[in-house]
C-alpha positions, 0 to 999 in steps of 0.5 A, a space after each residue: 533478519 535483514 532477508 525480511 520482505 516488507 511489501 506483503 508486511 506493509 500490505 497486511 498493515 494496510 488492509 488491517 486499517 482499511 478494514 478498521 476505518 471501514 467498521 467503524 468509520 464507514 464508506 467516506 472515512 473508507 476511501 479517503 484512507 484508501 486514496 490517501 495510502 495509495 498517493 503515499 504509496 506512489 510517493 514512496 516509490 518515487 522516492 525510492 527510485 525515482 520513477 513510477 515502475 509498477 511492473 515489478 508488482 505483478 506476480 507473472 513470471 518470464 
């Protein structure tokens, strides 16, 4: 169970409330939550590795 890949779980988990928040809150509450998720986003990989390296997230191959 530890071979789990969080990324795609955590993403799935986000874009269910994105899309809660969007059908029944509207487009304010919308993109408060979306600023909000990627700033905790930012944050969490700060403190995993100390920088921000957002190469690592694309899908290209080399």
């Amino acid at each position: 169970m530890s071979d789990i890949q969080w990324t795609p779980v955590i993403g799935l988990a986000f874009g269910i409330i994105l899309g809660v928040v969007a059908s029944f809150g509207g487009w304010g509450p919308f993109l408060i939550v979306l600023v909000l998720g990627v700033a905790g986003f930012l944050i969490g990989r700060i403190a995993e590795s100390g920088e921000v390296n957002l190469s690592g997230l694309s899908m290209r191959r080399k």
